[in-house]
C-alpha positions in Angstrom: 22.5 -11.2 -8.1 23.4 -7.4 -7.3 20.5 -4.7 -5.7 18.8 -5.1 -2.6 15.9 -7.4 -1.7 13.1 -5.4 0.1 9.2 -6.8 1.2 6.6 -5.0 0.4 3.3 -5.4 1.9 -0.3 -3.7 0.9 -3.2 -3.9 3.2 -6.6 -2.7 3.7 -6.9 -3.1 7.5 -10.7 -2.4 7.2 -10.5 0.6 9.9 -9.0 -1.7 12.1 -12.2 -3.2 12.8 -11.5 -7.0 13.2 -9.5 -9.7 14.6 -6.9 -7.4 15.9 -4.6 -10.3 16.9 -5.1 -12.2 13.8 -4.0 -8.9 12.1 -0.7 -8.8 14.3 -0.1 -12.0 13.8 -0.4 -11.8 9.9 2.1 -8.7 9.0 4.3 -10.3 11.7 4.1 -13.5 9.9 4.9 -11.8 6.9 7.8 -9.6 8.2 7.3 -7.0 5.5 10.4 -4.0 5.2 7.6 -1.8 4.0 3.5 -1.9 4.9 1.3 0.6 2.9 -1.6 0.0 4.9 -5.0 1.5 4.0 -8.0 2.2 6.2 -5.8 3.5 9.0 -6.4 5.6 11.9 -7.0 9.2 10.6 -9.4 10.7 13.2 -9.6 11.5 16.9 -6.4 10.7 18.8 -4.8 9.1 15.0 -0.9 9.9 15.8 -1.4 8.0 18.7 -3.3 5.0 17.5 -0.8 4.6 13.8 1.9 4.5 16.7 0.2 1.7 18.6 -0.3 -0.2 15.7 2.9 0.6 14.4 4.7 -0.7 17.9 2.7 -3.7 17.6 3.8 -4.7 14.4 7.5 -4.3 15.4 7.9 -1.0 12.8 8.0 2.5 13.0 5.7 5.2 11.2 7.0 6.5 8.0 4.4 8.9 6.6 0.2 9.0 6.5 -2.5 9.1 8.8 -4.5 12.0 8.7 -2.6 14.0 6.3 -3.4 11.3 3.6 -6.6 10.8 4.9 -6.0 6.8 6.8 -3.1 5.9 3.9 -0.5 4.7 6.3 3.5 4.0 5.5 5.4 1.7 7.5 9.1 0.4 8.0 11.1 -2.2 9.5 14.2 -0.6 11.1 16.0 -1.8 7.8 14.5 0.9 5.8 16.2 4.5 6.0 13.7 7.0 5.2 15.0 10.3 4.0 11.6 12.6 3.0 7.9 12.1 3.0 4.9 13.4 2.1 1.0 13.8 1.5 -1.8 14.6 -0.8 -5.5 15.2 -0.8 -7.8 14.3 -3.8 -10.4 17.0 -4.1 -13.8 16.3 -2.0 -16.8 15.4 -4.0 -19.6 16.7 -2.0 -20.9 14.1 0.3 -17.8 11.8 -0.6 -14.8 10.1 1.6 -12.4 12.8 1.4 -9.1 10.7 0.3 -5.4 11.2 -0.7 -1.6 9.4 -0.8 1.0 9.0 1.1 5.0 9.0 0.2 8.3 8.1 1.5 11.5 8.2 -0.4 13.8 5.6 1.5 16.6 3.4 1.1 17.5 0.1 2.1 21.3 -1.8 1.7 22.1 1.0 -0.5 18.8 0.9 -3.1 16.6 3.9 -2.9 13.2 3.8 -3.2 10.3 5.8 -3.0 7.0 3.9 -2.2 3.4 5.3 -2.1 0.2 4.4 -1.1 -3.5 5.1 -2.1 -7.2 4.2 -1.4 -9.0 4.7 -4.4 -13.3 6.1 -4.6 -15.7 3.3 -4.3 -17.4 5.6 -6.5 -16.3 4.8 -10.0 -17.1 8.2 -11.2 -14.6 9.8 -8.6 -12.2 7.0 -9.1 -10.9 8.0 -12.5 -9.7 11.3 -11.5 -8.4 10.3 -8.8 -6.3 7.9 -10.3 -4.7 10.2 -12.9 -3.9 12.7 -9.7 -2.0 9.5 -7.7 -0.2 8.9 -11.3 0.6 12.5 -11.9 2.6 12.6 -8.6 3.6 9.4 -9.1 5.5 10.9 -12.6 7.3 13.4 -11.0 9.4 11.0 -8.9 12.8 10.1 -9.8 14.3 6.7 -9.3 12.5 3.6 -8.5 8.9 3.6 -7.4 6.5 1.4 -5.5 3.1 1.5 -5.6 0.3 -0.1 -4.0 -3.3 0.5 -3.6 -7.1 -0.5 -2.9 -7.8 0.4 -5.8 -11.5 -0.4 -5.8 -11.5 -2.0 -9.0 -10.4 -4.6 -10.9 -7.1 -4.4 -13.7 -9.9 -4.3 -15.8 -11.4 -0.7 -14.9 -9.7 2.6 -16.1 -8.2 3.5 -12.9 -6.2 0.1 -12.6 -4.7 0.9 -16.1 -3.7 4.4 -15.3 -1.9 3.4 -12.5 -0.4 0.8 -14.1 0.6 2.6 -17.1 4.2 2.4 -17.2 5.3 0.4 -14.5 4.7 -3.6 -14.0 2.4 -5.3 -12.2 1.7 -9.3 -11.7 -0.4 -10.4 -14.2 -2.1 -12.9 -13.0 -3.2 -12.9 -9.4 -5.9 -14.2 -7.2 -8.6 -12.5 -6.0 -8.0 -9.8 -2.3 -12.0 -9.1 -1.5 -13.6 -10.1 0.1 -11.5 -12.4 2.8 -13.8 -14.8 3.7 -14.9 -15.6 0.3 -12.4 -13.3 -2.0 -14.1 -12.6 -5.7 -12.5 -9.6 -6.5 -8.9 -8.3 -7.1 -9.0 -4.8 -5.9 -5.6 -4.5 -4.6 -2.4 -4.5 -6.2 1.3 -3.1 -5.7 3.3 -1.9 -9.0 6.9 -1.0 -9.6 8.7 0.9 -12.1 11.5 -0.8 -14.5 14.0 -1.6 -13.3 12.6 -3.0 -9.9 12.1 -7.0 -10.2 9.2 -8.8 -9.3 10.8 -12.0 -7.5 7.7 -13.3 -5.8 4.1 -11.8 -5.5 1.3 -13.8 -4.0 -1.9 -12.7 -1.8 -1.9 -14.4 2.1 -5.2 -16.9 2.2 -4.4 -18.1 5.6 -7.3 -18.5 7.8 -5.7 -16.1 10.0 -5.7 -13.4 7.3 -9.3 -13.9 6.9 -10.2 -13.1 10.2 -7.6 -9.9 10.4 -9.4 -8.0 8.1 -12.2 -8.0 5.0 -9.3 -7.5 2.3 -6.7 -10.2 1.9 -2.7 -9.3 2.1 -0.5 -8.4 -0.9 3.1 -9.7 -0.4 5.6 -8.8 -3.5 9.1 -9.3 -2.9 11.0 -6.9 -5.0 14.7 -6.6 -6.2 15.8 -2.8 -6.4 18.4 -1.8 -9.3 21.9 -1.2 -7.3 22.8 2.5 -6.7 
């Protein structure tokens, strides 16, 4: 079968805040080309600390951090990356100030361009944040990756604008929270043309000590060049 396989991987890290180890040792595990990771270092000393973590996951920083306000972009030395970039949603007064982070890469000759998002726990700001992601989102050519805390179900508006026009996996078990997951709040979706060949979410006991949101692994196909 023709186009390149790449392994994408979305992950609310929860600040960073747990089982460190367990966390190294699940995204190693995994050995993703690409980790969109939200809840990232994006304060004091945050260059530094997306490098640590970065260094000991065995990848290299693509894009995120601060300027996307903790959305974080990583690659395995597999992945070319040739641009990236950030956006800020606008504040709501005594909000989380949040944004998006995006790399256009390439990997065994099939571009790419993947993004990353933490969406409002308040489902007010959620919507419009949503149709900003989506907006940017439509303005890139060629396949597209996205994946997101999405704080909400595929039930809530904000899942189905994101996921208007690309694919998603339909049926899925629940990412939050680990130790007892009940909700589906993360996801990763892909434009036509990309195939879905696996997509499953990690319930290792590991996993559920690395963090308070459970793994997304989706192995994609990318259309050949």
């Amino acid at each position: 079968m023709s186009g390149a396989l790449l392994r994408v991987v979305s992950y609310n890290v929860h600040g960073l805040r747990d089982d460190r180890a367990a966390l190294v040792g699940t995204v190693r595990d995994l050995a993703p080309d690409v980790l969109v990771v939200q809840e990232a270092p994006r304060r004091f000393r945050w260059r530094h600390k997306c490098a640590a973590l970065a260094d000991d996951l065995g990848m290299v920083v693509a894009a995120g951090g601060l300027p996307s306000l903790g959305n974080l972009l990583l690659v395995s030395l597999r992945v070319a990356v040739h641009r990236t970039w950030c956006m800020r949603y606008p504040l709501t007064p005594g909000r989380h100030l949040r944004g998006a982070a995006f790399a256009e890469g390439s990997v065994r000759g099939g571009r790419f361009t993947v993004s990353g998002s933490h969406l409002a726990t308040d489902p007010a700001e959620r919507p419009s944040q949503a149709a900003l992601w989506k907006q940017e989102l439509g303005r890139i050519e060629g396949p597209v990756i996205a994946a997101a805390d999405l704080n909400e179900g595929p039930g809530g508006g904000a899942w189905r604008t994101v996921e208007d026009g690309l694919i998603s996996y339909a049926e899925a078990p629940p990412t939050f929270p680990a130790a007892l997951p009940n909700r589906r709040l993360d996801g990763i979706f892909v434009s036509p043309g990309i195939t879905i060949e696996k997509y499953e979410i990690v319930e290792t006991e590991q996993a559920r000590r690395a963090s308070d949101h459970l793994p997304v692994v989706a192995d994609l196909r990318l259309p050949s060049s």
